[in-house]
N, C-alpha and C positions, 0 to 999 in steps of 0.2 A: 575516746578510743573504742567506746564498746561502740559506737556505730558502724566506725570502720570494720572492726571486728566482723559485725554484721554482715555490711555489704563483702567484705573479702570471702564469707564464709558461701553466699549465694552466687558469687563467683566460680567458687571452685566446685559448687555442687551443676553450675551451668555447663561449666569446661567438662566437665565428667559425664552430664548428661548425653543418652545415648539421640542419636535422631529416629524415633519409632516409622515406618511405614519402609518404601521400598526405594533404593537408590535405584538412579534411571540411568536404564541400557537404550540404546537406539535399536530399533526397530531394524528387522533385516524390512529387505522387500526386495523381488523379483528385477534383476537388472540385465536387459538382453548384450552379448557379448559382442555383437557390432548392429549397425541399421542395417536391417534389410532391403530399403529401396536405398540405400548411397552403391549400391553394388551397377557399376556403370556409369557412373554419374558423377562431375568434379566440377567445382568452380571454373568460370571461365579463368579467374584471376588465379595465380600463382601463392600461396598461404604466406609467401616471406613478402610477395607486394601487396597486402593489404595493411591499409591503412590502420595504426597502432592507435586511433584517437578514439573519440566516443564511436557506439556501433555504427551512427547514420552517417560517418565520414568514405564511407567503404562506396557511398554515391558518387561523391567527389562534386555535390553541389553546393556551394557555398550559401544560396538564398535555406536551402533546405537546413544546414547546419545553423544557421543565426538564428530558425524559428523556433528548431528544437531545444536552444539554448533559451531558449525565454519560459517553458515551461514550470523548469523546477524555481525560477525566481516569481512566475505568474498563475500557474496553473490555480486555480482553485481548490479542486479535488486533492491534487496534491500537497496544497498546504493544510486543508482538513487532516490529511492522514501526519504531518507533521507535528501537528497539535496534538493529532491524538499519540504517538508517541512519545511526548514530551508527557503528558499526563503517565501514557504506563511508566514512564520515569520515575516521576512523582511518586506514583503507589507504591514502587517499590523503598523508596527514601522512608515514606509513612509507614511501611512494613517493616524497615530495619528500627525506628526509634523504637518499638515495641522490645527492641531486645536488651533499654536499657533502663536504669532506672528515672525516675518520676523524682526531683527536687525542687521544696520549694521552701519560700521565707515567709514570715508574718509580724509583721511589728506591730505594735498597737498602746495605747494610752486608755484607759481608763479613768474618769473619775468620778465616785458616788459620794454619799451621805447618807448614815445610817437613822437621820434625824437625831433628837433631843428626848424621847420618852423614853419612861421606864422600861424594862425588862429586855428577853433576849432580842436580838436580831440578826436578819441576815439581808447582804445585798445581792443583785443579780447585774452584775455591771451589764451584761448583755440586753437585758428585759427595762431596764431602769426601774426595774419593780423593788421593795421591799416589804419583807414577811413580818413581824411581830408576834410574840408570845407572851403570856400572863405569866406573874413572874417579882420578883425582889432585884431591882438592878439597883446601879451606883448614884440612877436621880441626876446623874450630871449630862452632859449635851457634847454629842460624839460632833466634830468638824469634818470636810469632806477629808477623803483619801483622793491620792492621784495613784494608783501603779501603770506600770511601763511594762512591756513582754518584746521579747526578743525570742523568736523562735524557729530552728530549721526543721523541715521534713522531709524524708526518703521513703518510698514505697518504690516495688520492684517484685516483677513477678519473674522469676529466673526461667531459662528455654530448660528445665531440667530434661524432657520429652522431647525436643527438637520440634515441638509445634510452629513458633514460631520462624523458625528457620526453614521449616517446611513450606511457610507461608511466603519469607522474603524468596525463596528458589523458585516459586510459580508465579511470582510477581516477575521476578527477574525476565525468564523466560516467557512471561507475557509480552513485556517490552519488547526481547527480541521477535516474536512473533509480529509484533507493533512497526519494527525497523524494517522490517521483510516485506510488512504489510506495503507500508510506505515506499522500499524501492520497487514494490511490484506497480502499483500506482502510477511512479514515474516511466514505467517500462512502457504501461500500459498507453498511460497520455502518450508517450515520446509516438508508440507504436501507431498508433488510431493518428495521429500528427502527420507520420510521414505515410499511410496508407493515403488520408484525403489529400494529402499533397501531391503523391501521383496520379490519384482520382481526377484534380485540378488539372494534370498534364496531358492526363490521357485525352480531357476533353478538349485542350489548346489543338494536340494532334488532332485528332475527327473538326475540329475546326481549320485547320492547315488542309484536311483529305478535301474539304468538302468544299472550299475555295477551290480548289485546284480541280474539280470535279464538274463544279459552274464556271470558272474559265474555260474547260473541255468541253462541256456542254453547248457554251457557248458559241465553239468554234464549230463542233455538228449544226447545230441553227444556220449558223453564214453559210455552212455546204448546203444546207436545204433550203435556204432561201434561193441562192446562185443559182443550183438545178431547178427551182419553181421559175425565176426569170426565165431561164434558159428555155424554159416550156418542155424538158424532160420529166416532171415528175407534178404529179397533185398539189395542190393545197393542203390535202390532208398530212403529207408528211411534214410539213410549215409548221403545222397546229400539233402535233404531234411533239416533233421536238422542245417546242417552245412548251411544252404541258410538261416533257420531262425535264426539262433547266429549274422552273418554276417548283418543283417540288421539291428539290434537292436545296433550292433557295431558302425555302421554309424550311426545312432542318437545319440550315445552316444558322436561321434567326434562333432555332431552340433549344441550341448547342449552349447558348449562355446561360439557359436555366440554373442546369446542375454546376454549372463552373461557378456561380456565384453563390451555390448554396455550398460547396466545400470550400471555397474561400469565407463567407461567414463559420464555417464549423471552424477550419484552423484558427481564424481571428481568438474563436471562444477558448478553445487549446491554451491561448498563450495571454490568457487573460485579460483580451480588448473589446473593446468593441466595437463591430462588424464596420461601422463605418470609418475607423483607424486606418483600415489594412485597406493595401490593394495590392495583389502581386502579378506582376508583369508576365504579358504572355510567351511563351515556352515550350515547346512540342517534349513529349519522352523522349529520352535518349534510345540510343538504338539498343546501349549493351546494358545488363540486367548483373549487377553484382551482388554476389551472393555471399556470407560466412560461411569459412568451413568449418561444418558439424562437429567433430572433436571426436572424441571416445564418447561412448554413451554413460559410463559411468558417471565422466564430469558434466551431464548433464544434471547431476544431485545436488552439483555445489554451484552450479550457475541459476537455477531457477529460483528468483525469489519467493514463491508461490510451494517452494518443494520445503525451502528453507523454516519458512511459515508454518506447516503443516508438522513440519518436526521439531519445532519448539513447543507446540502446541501440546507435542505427547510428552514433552517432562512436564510442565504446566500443570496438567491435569496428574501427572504421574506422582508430584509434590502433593495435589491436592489428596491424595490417597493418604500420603505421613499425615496431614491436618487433621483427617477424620481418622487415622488411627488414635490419635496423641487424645482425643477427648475420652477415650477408656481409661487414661490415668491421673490421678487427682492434680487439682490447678494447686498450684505451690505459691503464697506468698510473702514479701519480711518488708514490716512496713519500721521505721523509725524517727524520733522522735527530741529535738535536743535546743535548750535555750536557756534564755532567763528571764527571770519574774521578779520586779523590786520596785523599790524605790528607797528615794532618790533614782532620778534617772543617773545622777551621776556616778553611784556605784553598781549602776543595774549588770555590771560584765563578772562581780565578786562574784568567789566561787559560793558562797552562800546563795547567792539567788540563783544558782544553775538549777535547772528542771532537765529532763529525759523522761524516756519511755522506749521501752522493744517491743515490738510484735513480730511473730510469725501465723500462718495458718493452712491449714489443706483444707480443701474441699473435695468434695466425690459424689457426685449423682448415682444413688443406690439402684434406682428402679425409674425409668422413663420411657416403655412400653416398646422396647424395641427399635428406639430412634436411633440409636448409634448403628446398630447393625445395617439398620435402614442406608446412614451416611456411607459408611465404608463402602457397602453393596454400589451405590450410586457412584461413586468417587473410581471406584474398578470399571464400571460399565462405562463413565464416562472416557476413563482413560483407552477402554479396549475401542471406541468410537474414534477416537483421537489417532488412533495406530493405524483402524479402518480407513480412515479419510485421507493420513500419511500417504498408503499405500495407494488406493484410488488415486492421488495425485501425483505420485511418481507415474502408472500407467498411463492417465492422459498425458505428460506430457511425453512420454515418448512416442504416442499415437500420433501426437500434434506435430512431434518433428519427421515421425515417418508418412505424415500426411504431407508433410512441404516439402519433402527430398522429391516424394512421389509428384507431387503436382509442377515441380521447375524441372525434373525429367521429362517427363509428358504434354509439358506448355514447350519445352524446348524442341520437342520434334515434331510437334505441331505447328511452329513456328516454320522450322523447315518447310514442311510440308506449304505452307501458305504461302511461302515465301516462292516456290512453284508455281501453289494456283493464278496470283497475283500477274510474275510473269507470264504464264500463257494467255491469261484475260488481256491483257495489254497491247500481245504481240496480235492476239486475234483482233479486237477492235480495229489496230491499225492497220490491216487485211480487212477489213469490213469496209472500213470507211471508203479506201481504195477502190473496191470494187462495187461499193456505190457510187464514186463519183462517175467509176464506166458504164453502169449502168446495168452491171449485169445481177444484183442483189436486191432484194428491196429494203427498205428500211428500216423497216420492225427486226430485221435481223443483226442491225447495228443497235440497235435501243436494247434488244436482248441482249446482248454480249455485254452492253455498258455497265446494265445494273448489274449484270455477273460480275464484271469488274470494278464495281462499288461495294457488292457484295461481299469478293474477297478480301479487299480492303478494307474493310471494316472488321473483317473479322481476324485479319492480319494485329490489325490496334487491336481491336479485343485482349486477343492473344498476349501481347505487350502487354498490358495492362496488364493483365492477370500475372504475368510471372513476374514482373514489378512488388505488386502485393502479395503473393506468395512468396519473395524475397526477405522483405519487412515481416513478413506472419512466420517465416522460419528467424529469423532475429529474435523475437519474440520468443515462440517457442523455446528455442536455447539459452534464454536468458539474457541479452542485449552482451551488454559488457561487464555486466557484474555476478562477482560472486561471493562467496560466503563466509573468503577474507574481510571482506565491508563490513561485516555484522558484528556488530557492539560485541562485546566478550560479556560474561556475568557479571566477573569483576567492574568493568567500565561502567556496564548500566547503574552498580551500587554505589559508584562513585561520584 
């Protein structure tokens, strides 16, 4: 009963105990009241037709949606950061045992022999040694003893300080910074996934432009072959033409390069290898979908990255109660309870029962200034923690006001190209015409062509670009998740 006793009493002095250091507020930081470049600017898509499913369905390409589904079951990266939130799991489990008591049991059998000589003696059942002393004894011959021990133990250091509880809260919130870590991860694979993946497309088109370029090519060569028959024009425009078919031919060979090195990066994406995959060719689509940006506020609760940074400052903010809580003495009740006999068969009689109580404090009088040291460090840490919050709330809405800006400005640039393109077109077909009359000469159709290769290519460019600035504003905003995902404290402890 007096054990109980004990531990009830280290109970109620835990429950009483206060938690030393500082509970944690969240951090303000500076939040603009709308985006500045969305002013003019809207999806082409309507906000109630996009698509309700993961962020990359808003594409509407199926090959796209299967790859990105193979990441979080393949990725690499991503399951390193899964492991390692399973570990801040862990530490926080290893951080709560701390707040209870230590029991344990010990049974054991002895048996010695104090010998047959005279005088005193003692045995050491541990050492198997015996001592002897000079001395008048009984002259007669002691036989072995057997004793038998039966014994429980309880040690327990009570949170009376709230150290240790200070310790499970930044464990806790390590984990979630841990969770945050790992959807940022997935964001990031999914993002870099579907960037190479239009990368891939953008090159099928400039391979689609540049066939179609050397078919057209082609047909100028048969004009200027027909006109050299006809003995209207040089040999030189023969050799001319065929010099520029021929150049565009070799682009057209080294268009495979980069396609085959973003199809090996996606393979690596979804954890294959390069010679697994092969994905069928496919020009960009024409229309560029985009998410709508939202309020900027819930831009805090979507960014895994924002999410991370702000678990980070209670983490460190706990770690502040840890280094207060050693300016007060460590408190501990250890105890003690069993039995000691023989016969083993009456070893439970209350005669052979043994106990023992302890309690004790400690207190480091003098240690040159290390504690103050700790705190001091634990606060600067924390004010680093707030600094780095806030730095990371600003980049990301730099990052989202960088992509509103950039599919505003690719989209009127697209326009515009969308011009130059036709005029190049309608002019060439005016050239060619009036070279077969006669009245132009040729270099002035080979000019207009590469103009008109020119612009076409920078038309794809352009495509391309608001493609991946589509994907890098997804990103920026946080894909599809937010900060409802995120383990609770309670969860993580559980």
């Amino acid at each position: 009963m007096r054990l109980w006793r004990l531990v009830i009493l280290g109970l109620a002095l835990a429950a009483s105990g206060c938690m030393v250091g500082p509970d944690y507020h969240r951090a303000t930081t500076p939040v603009a009241v709308s985006y500045k470049e969305l002013a003019g600017w809207k999806t082409a898509t309507p906000e109630d037709a996009i698509a309700r499913g993961p962020w990359w369905s808003i594409y509407d390409d199926p090959l796209l949606d299967g790859l990105e589904r193979q990441v979080d079951v393949n990725n690499q990266t991503v399951k390193e950061f899964e492991a390692a939130y399973r570990n801040a799991v862990a530490l926080v489990r290893e951080a709560q045992a701390s707040l209870y008591p230590t029991l344990g049991i010990d049974a054991g059998v002895t048996r010695s022999n104090g010998g047959g000589g005279s005088g005193n003696f003692s045995s050491s059942s541990g050492s198997g040694s015996f001592v002897s002393s000079s001395g008048k004894g009984s002259g007669g011959s002691r036989g072995p003893i057997t004793n038998y021990s039966l014994e429980g133990s309880a040690d327990w250091a009570p949170d009376v300080w709230g150290r240790i509880r200070r310790e499970v809260e930044s464990q806790a919130a390590a984990a979630q910074v841990s969770a945050a870590d790992l959807v940022n991860a997935q964001l990031s694979a999914q993002a870099t996934l579907a960037t190479d993946y239009f990368n891939l497309r953008a090159q099928d088109s400039l391979a689609r432009l540049l066939r179609q370029t050397v078919a057209a090519y082609r047909r100028a060569l048969e004009i200027t072959e027909n006109q050299y028959r006809a003995g209207t024009i040089s040999r030189a425009d023969v050799v001319t033409a065929d010099a520029q078919l021929q150049s565009v031919v070799a682009q057209l060979a080294g268009v495979g390069v980069l396609r085959a090195q973003y199809e090996h990066a996606i393979a690596m994406l979804i954890g294959r290898p390069p010679d697994t995959l092969s994905i069928p060719y496919s020009p960009l689509p024409e229309t560029v979908a985009a998410p709508p940006p939202g309020l900027p506020s819930a831009l805090l609760e979507r960014r895994p990255d924002i999410s991370a940074a702000e678990r980070a400052m209670q983490e460190e903010n706990a770690l502040i109660g840890v280094a207060v809580a050693a300016y007060y003495p460590d408190i501990s009740l250890s105890a003690l309870g069993g039995f000691v006999g023989n016969p083993l068969g009456q070893l439970l009689n209350a005669a052979n029962r043994v106990w023992s109580l302890g309690a004790s404090a400690s207190e480091t009088l003098f240690e040159g200034g290390l504690r103050p040291a700790q705190v001091a460090a634990a606060r600067a840490s924390y004010d680093e923690a707030v600094a780095t919050y806030r730095q990371t709330v600003l980049v990301a809405f730099q990052q989202v006001e960088d992509e509103l800006a950039a599919l505003r400005i690719y989209q009127q640039q697209a326009a515009a190209e969308a011009v130059a393109v036709a005029s190049a077109t309608r002019a060439v077909a005016v050239l060619l015409n009036e070279y077969r009359a006669g009245t132009v000469a040729y270099t002035s159709v080979i000019t207009e062509q590469e103009q008109l290769l020119s612009d076409e290519q920078a038309a794809l460019s352009v495509l391309q670009n608001r493609f991946i600035a589509s994907v890098t504003l997804v990103q920026a905003l946080g894909g599809g998740w937010n900060t409802g995902l995120l383990p609770s404290q309670s969860q993580v402890r559980n």
